[in-house]
C-alpha positions in Angstrom: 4.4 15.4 2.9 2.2 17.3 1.5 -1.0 16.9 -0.9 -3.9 18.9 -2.7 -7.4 17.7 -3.0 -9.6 19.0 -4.8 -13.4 17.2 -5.2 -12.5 14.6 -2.8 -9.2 13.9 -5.3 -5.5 14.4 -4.4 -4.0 16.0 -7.5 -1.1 16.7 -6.6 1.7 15.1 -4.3 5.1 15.6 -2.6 6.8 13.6 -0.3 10.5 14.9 0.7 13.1 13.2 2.5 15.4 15.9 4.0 18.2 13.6 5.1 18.8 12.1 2.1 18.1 15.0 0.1 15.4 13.2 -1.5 11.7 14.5 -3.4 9.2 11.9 -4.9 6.2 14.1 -6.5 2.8 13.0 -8.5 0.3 15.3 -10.1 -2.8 13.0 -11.1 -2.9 11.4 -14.9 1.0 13.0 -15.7 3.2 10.5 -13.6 5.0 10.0 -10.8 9.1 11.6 -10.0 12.3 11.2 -8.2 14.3 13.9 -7.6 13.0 14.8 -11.3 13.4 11.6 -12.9 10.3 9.7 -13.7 9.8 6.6 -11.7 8.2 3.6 -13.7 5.0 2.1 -13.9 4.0 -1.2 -12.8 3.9 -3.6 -15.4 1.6 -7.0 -14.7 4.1 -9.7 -14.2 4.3 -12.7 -16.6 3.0 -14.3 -14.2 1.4 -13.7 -10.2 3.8 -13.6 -8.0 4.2 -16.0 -5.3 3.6 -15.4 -1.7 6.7 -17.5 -0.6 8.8 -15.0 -2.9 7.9 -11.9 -1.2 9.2 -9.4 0.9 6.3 -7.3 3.0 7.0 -4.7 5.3 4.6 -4.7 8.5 4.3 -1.1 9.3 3.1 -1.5 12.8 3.0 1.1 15.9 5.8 2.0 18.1 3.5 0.0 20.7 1.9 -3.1 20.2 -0.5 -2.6 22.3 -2.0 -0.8 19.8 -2.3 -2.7 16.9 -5.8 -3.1 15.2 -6.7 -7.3 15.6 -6.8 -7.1 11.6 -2.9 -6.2 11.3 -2.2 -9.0 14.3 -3.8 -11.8 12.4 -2.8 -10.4 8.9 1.4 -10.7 10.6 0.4 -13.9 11.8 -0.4 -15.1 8.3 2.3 -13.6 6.5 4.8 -15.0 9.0 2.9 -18.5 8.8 4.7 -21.3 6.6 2.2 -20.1 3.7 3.3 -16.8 4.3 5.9 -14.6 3.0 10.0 -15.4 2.5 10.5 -12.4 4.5 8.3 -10.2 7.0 9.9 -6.9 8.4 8.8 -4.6 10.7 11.0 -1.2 9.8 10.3 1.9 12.2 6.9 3.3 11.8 6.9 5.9 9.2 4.3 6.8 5.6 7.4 7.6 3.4 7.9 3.4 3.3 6.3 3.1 0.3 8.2 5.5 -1.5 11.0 2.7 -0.9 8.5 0.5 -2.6 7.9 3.1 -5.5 11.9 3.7 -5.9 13.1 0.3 -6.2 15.9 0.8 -4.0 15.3 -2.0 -1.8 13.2 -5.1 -3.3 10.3 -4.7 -1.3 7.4 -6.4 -2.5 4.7 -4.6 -0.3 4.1 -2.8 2.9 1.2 -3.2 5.0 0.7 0.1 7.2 -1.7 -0.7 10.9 -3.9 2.4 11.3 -6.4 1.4 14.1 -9.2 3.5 14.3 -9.5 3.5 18.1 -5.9 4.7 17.7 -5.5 6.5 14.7 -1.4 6.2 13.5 -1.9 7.6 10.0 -4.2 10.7 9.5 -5.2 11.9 6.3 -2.3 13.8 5.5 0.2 11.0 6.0 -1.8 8.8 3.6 -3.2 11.1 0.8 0.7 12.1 -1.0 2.0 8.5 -0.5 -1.2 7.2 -2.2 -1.0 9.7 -5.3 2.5 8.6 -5.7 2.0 4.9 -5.8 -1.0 5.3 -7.7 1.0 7.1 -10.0 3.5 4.6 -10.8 0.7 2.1 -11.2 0.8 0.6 -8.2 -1.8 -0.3 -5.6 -3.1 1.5 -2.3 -5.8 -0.7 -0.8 -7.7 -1.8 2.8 -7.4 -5.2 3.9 -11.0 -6.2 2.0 -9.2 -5.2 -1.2 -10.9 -1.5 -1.7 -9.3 1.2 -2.5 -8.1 3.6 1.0 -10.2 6.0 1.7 -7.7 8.2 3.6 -10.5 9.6 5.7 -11.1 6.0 7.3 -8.3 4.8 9.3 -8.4 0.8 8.6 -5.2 -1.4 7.6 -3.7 -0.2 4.2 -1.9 -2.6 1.5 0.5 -1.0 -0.6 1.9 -2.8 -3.4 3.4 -2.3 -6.7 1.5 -5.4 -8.6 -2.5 -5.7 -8.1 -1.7 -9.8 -7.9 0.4 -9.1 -4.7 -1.7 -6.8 -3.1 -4.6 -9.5 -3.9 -2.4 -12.3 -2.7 -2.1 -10.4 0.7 -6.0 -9.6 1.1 -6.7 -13.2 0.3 -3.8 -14.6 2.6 -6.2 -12.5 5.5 -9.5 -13.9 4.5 -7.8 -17.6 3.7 -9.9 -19.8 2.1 -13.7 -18.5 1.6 -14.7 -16.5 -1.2 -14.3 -12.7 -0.9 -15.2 -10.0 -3.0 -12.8 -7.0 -3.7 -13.2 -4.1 -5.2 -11.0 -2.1 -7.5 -11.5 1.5 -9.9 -12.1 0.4 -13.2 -11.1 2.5 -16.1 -14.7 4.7 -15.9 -13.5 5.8 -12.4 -16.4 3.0 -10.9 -15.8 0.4 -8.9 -15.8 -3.0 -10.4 -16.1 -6.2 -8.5 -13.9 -9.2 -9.0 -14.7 -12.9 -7.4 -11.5 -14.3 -5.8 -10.8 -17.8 -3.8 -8.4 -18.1 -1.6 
């Protein structure tokens, strides 16, 4: 993987997959690629998708012991009766969601832990990944529904479709009113009222 940033932007991306002979790459505003071939944007759905149809992938450490209390409760949820159909838990790695972005698979999210007293994902395993997704339309938020900064290591939802992603931020903060946050089209953040 590898990015560049330039005024606190990534620009550019590359992910590469050596066994599989595999390159997913993003330069900002022109699109997102497989091994040349343009991946597709993210379309809204007809309508939300439902929880109970979804696959999420909990991208958790090698050692539980580790994980942040936001990604326990978060798993907890999704693997609760209102949760998800299915709830995986692959080995740990930042090229998942270009198995999200390809299609390959039928993923319908992946939820990466990166505790901040023990940080799993640095900046440069989160910065090329995000371009990419972003790219193809899709979604690379915290657990409140922000967008990741990948300088703050907190629990990252990746997702395709902004109604998942904001099914699976709302599934953690169950049934009070949040507010999230999203990039409008000026670039600025604007705020949307959700209940749970």
């Amino acid at each position: 993987m590898v990015a560049l940033r330039e005024c606190r932007r990534t620009t550019a991306a590359v992910v590469v997959f050596p066994l599989t002979g595999e390159w997913f790459y993003a330069a900002q505003g022109k699109g997102a690629f497989r091994n040349g071939v343009p991946l597709g944007t993210a379309s809204p759905p007809e309508k939300a998708p439902r929880l109970k149809e979804m696959w999420v992938d909990m991208n958790e450490y090698g050692n539980s012991q580790w994980a942040s209390a936001e990604f326990r409760a978060l798993k907890a949820r999704l693997q609760s009766p209102e949760g998800c159909r299915l709830v995986s838990c692959q080995v740990p790695h930042s090229g998942i969601a270009m198995r999200l972005v390809d299609g390959s698979c039928g993923l319908s999210a992946v939820v990466h832990d990166n505790n901040p007293a023990r940080v799993k994902q640095a900046p440069w395993d989160i910065v090329a990944p995000q371009l990419i997704v972003q790219e193809c339309g899709g979604n690379y938020w915290t657990i409140s529904g922000a967008v990741t900064d990948p300088f703050t290591p907190t629990v990252n939802v990746v997702a395709l479709c902004e109604a998942t992603a904001m099914a699976i931020v709302r599934l953690l903060s169950a049934a009070k009113e949040v507010s999230l946050t999203r990039p409008g089209a000026s670039g600025e953040f604007d705020q949307l009222e959700q209940s749970g």
